[in-house]
N, C-alpha and C positions, 0 to 999 in steps of 0.2 A: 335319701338318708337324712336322718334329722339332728340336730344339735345333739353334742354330747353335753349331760352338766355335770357340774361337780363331781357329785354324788358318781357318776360315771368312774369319771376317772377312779377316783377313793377307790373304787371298788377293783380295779387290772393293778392298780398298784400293790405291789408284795417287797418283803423283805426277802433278797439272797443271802447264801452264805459265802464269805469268803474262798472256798472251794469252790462253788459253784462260779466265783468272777475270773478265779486263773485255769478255770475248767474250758473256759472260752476263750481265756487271753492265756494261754502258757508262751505264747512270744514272747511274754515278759518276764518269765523268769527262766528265757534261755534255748526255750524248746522250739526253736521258729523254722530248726530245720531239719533231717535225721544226721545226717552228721556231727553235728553239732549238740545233739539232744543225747546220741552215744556219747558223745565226750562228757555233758555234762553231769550225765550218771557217774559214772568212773569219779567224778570232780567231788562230789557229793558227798559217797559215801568215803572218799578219801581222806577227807576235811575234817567229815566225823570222827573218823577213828585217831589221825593225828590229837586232835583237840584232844580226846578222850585218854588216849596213853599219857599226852604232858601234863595233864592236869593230876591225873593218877600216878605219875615218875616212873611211869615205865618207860624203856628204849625200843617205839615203835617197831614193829616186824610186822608189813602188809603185804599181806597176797592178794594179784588182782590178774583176773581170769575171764576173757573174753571168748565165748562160744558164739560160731552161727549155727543156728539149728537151724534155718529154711533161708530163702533171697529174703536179705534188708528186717529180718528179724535173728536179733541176739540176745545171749544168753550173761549178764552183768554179775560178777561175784567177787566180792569184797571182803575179805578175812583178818581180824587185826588180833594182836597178843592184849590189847587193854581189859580196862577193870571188868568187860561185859555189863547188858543192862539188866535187873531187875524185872520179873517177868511181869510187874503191873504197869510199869512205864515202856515197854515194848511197845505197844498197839498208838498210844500216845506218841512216842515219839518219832512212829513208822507211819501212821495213819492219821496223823492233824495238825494240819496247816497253823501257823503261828502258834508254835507249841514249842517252849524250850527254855533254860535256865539264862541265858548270855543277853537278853534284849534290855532288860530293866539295870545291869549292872556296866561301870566304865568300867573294862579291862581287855585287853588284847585277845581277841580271840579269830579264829577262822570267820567261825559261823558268828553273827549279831540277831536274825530276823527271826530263827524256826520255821525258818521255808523249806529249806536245801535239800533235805533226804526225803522226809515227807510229799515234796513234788515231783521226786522221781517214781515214788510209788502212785501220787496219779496219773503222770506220764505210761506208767509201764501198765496200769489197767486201761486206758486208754486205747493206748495202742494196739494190745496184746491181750488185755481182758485175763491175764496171768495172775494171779495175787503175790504177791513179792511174801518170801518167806525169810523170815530171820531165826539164827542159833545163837542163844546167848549163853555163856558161862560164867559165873561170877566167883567162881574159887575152886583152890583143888577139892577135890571129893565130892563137889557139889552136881548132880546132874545136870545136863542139858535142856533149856527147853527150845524146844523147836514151838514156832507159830508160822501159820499164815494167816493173812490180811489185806483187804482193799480198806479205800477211804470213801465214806459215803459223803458225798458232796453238795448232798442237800440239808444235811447237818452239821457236815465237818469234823463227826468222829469217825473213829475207826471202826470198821466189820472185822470183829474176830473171826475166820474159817474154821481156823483149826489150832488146836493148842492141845501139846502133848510133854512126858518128858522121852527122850533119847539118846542112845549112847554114842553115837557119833556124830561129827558136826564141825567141833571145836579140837584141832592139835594139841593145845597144849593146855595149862593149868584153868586158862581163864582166857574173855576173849569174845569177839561178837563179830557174824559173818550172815551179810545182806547178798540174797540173790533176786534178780528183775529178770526179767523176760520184757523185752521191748522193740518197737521198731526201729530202725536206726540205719547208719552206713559208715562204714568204717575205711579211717583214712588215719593217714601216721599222723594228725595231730593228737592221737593219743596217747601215742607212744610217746610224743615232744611235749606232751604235760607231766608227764611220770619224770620223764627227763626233768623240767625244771623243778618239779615236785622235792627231786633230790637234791637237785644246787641250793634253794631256798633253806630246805629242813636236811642240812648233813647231817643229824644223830639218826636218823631213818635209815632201812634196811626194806628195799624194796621189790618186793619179785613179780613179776610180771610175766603175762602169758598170752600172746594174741591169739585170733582167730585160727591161724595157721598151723598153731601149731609151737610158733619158735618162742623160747623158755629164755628170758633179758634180767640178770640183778641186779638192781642199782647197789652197791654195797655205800654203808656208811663211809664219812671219810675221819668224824669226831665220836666219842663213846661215851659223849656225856651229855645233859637235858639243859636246854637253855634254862636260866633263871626262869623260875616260877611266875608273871606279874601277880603286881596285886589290884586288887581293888579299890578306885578311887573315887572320892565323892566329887559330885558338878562344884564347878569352877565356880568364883562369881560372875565372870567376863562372859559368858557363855551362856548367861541367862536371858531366859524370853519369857512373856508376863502370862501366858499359861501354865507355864510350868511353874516358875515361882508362886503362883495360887493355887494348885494344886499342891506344893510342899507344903505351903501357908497351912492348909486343911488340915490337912494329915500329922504335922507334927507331933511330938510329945514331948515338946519344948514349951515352955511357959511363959519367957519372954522372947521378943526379940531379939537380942542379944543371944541369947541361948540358943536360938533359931541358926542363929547365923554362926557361930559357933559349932553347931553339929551337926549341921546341914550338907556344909561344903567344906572343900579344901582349901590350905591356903589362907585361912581366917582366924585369928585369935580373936583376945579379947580385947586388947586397944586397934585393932582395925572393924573389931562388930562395933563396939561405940562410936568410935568414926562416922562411920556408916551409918548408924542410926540418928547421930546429929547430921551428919551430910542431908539425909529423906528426911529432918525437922519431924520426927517421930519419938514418941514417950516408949520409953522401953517399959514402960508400966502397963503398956496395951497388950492384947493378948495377939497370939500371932494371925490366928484364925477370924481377927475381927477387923482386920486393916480391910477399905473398903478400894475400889480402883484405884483412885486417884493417889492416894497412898500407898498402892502395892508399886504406880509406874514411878513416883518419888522413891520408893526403896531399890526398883529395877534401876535405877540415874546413879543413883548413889552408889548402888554394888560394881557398876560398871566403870564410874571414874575412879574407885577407889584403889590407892598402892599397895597392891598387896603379892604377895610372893606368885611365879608363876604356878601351876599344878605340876603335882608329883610325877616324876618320871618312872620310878620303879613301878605303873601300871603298863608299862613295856619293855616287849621283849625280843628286840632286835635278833640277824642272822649274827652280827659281828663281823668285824673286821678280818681277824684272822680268820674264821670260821668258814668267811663266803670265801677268802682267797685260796682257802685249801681245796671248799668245794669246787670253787671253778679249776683249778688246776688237776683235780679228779676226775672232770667231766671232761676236760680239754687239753689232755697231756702234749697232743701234738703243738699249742699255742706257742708263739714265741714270747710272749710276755701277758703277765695278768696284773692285772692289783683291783684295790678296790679302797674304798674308804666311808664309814661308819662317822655319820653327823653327828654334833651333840642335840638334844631335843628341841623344838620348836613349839609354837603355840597356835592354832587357830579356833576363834568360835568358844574359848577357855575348855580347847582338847586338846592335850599333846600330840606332836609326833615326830617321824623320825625320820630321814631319807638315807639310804645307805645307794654307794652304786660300785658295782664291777666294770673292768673293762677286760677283755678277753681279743688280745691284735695278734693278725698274724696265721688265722687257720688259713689253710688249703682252699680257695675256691674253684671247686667244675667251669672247665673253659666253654663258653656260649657257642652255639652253631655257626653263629653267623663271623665268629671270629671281632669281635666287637671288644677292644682293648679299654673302651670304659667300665669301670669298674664298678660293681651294684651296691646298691645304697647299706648300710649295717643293718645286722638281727637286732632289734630291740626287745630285749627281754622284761618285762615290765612284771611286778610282784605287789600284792597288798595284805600284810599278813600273815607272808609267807605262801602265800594262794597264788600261782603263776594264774595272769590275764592275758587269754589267747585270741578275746576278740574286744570290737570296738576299741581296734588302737586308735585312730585317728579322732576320737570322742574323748579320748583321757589328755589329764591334767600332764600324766608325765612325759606323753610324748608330747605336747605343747613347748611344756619345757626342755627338752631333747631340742625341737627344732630350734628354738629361742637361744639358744650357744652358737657363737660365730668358733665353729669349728675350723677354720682356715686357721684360727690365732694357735689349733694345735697340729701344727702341719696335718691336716685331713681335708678331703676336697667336699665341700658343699655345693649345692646350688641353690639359689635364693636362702627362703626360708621351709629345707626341707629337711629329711636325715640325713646327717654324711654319708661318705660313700669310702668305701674301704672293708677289708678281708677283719671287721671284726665284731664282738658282739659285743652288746650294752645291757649291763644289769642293771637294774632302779626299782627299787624296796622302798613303799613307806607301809610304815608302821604304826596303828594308832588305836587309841582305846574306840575310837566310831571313826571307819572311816567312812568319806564320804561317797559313796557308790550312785553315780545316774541312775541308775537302774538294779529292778531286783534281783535281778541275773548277774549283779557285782562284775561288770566283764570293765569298767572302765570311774574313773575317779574325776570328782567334778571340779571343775577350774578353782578352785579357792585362790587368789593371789599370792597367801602365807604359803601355798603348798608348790606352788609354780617357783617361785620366789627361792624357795629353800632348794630345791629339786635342782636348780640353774646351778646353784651353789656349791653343790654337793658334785655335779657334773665338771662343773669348773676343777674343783679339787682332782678328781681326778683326772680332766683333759690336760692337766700340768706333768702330771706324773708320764703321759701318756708320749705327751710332748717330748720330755726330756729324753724317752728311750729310743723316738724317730730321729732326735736332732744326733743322738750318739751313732744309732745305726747308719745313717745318710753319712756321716764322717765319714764312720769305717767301711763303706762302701767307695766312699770317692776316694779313698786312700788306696784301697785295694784293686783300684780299677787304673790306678796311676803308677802302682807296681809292676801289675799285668802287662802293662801299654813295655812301660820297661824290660819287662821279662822276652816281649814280643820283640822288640828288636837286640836284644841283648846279641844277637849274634853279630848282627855288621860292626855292633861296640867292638865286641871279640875282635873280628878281626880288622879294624882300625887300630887296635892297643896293640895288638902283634906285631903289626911293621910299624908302629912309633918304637916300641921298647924291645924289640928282637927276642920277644915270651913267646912261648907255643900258645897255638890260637886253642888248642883245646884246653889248657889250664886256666887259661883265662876266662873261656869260658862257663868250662867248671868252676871256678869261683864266684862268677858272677852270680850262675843259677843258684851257690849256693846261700850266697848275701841277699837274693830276692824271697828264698824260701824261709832264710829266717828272718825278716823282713815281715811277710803274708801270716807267720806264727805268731808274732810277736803281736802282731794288728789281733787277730785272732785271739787271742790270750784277753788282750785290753779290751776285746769287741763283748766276752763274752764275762769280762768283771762287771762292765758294766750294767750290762741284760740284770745281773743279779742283783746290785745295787739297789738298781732302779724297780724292780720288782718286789725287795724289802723297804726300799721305803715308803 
């Protein structure tokens, strides 16, 4: 066999398309297992249709319906009340990868990439060689169109199948319902994504329908739509010198100063001047003409310079009250909840937000082995409002979960792992980009700022947590010290009969009746507390 040359190579060398690189790698955005690969359908088009109702002010109502038709293939269908899509952006936003309105803008969204839906429809040709079919309705009176479509993956758009109009599809006015046919296996963390699906987004109405048959509503527990965010421009602190040259280009700003003035947030006009004497820069220059060495002078300068931090109103938090009602909807049995709603933070010049619930006190199934130590807490972890049900142990916020010395709120730790105790952990951030290891968004990357705040936000609530175990332990060793009382009250009885010549039975009917109200009286104060403590 003889030397390859140049020319060789040049020649086996080709350009793919992005469909064709997650057609080989779908491990990476999630699909690495069929369990897992069912969930992430279901995740998908769930994400979509919330986005799609908040942004349009509707009060989502999603139907989500799992068929098996044969072993280890099922049947995925997603129904929502939102604005439905346009039938030239169906094929687009079903059939191509990196395809969608949320990547180029800062504001609070589910989706960021235009991966999410569109990878379930090559998922589900894949597997199934099924074309996923969508019904869209875009207003009353308006027909239906039904389509189906695959994604051709050697170019990365969509194959129209089939495109019709129809009169059934869609329930109600308006409204868009996604059906896959996919390989898969089905296990209840599906069912425990809908679940937190609902804690996260309490204005949602959720009906769900497994393989088997059995028919679950999530009902709402709030009848009204979080704050709308808005749209925010990059920060200065947050800039990196590609980017900054590429806004350079682009502008339709004339000077510098004006540049900087409209470019970002955060910036007037005595902080662009600033800024422009800080980079020793003529704001007579044109923006498009600064060469490197003057773009990384103006990147020094935007970064040390004092300037307000970025806008908050580009998020849109669960809330405070909002998660503590959700959780006490989800968890009525709990003996105590609360939660508590950060004020904003900054990393990278991105806002964000950490919110966290605590939920002490459910019911846990007694272990086989009769094993009196008790199992470590559910961590429930959120970004977005988007429950992350894998790669716990990869994210930033159970880092910071284990990073609390949880002893200091009477809970039993060991080293540095999760507590252990009958209770769940909620932990929400929020942010115009969050930061995701991976495309499959299943875990958020260590940023310090986000660890940092996360601890903080935990603390806040490990106090409140605190304060309800140190009242309970009270009113338990009080009432254990009645009891003890109550239990020999009778030799009392009859020691007091022959000191005071009283019949032993009135005294002792007084006694039991002074310990019972006594045990009410504890009880009364046991249980102002609980409430206290769980409003404040």
């Amino acid at each position: 066999m003889g030397k390859k040359t140049a020319e060789d190579f040049a020649r086996e060398q080709k350009e793919i398309s992005v469909s064709e690189f997650f057609e080989k790698n779908k491990h990476l955005l999630g699909f690495d297992n069929p369990t897992k690969s069912l969930l992430m359908a279901v995740k998908e088009a769930v994400d979509n249709s919330l986005d799609a109702c908040e942004e349009a002010g509707i009060l989502p109502d999603i139907v989500i319906k799992i068929k098996n038709v044969k072993e280890d293939i099922y049947v995925v269908s997603v129904m929502d009340n939102g604005p439905g899509i346009v039938k030239a952006q169906i094929p687009r936003i079903l059939g191509k990868l990196l395809y969608g309105s949320k990547f180029h803008r800062l504001k609070q969204s589910r989706g960021q990439q235009g991966i999410g839906i569109s990878s379930v429809t090559l998922y589900s040709q894949l597997t199934t060689g099924v074309p996923t079919k969508v019904w869209s309705k875009t207003g009353n009176g308006k027909k239906i169109h039904y389509c189906e479509l695959h994604l051709n993956t050697q170019t990365n758009e969509p194959d129209i199948l089939k495109q019709e109009e129809v009169e059934k599809g869609i329930a109600g006015e308006h409204g868009t319902k996604i059906e896959m046919e996919m390989h898969g296996r089905y296990r209840k963390t599906v069912e425990d994504y809908i679940k937190h699906t609902s804690v996260s987004n309490p204005f949602v109405k959720l009906t769900y329908t497994a393989p088997d048959g059995t028919k679950k509503i999530f009902p709402r527990s709030v009848n009204e739509l979080p704050r709308t965010p808005k749209t925010m421009r990059p920060h200065p602190h947050g800039m990196e010198f590609g980017t900054l040259k590429k806004l350079l280009q682009h502008t339709k700003s004339r000077t510098i100063t004006a540049f900087l003035t409209n470019e970002f947030s955060s910036i007037g006009q005595h902080s662009a001047r600033a800024i422009v004497k800080g980079a020793k820069l003529s704001d007579s220059q044109k923006p498009h003409e600064l060469d490197r060495v003057q773009i990384e002078k103006l990147i020094k300068s935007m970064q040390e310079a004092k300037v307000q931090r970025p806008p908050t109103d580009c998020l849109s938090p669960i809330g405070n009250k909002e998660l503590e009602k959700s959780l006490n909807k989800e968890y009525p049995e709990a003996e105590f909840v609360t939660s508590i709603t950060r004020d904003p933070e900054v990393y990278r010049g991105f806002p964000f937000l950490i919110e966290v619930g605590i939920v002490y006190g459910l019911q846990e199934k007694k272990k086989k082995d009769d094993d009196e130590r008790q199992s470590t807490i559910e961590l429930i972890r959120f970004a977005n409002k988007v429950p992350l049900l894998y790669q716990q142990s990869a994210c930033a916020l159970t880092d910071a979960v284990k990073g609390v010395d949880w002893r200091r709120y009477n809970m039993q730790q060991s080293g540095s792992n999760l507590p252990a105790g009958p209770m769940k952990l909620v932990v929400h951030i929020c942010s115009v980009w969050v930061p995701f290891v991976s495309e499959s968004k299943e875990a958020v990357a260590g940023y310090p700022e986000i660890i940092k705040e996360t601890k903080l936000a935990i603390q806040d609530a490990g106090r409140k947590l605190s304060s309800f175990l140190s009242g309970k332990r009270k009113a338990g060793e009080q009432k254990r010290r009645i009891q003890m009382f109550d239990r020999y009250s009778g030799e009392v009885a009859q020691a007091l009969a022959v000191l005071t010549d009283h019949k032993e039975k009135d005294i002792q009917k007084s006694l039991t009746e002074l310990v019972k109200s006594r045990i009410h009286i504890k009880e009364e104060f046991t249980d102002d507390n609980t409430e206290k403590n769980g409003e404040s």
